[in-house]
C-alpha positions in Angstrom: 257.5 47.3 49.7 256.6 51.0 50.0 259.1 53.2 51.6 259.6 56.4 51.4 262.4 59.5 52.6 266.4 59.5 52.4 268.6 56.6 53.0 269.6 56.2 56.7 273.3 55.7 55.4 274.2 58.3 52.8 271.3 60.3 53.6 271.2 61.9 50.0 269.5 59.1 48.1 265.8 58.1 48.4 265.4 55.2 50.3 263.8 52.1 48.6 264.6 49.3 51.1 264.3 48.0 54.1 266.8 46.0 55.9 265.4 42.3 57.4 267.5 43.1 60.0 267.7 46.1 61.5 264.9 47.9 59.8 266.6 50.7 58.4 265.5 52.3 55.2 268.0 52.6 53.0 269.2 53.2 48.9 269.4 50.3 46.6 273.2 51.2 46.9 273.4 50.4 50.5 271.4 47.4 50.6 272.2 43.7 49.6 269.3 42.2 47.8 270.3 38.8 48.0 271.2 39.2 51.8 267.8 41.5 53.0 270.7 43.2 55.0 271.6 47.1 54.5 275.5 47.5 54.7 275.9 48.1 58.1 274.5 45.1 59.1 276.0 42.6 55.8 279.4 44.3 57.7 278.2 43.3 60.8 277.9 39.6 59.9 281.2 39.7 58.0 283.8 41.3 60.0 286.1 41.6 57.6 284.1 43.5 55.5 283.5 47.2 56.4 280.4 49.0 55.8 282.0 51.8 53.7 283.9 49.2 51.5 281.2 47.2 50.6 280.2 46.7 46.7 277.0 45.2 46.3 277.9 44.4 42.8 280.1 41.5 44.1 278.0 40.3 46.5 
């Protein structure tokens, strides 16, 4: 997929996905890969985790 301009959460990296969700273009460090979700929305769907805490290296 081609995106292109700053991620819609940190705004400071470039933006290389698109959430399946909410559409939102965001950094492969705000984005779970296995999910299609950015981290907004995997916090969404799992309460109990919040956006800001997520680590998509456990995920």
């Amino acid at each position: 997929m081609s995106v292109s301009g700053l991620c819609q959460v940190c705004e400071s990296r470039p933006a290389e996905e698109q959430c399946q969700n909410c559409g939102a273009l965001v950094c492969t460090v705000h984005y779970n890969e296995t999910k299609g979700l950015c981290t907004d929305c995997f916090a969404q769907a799992d309460p109990s985790r919040q956006s800001d805490d997520v680590d998509i290296t456990r995920l």
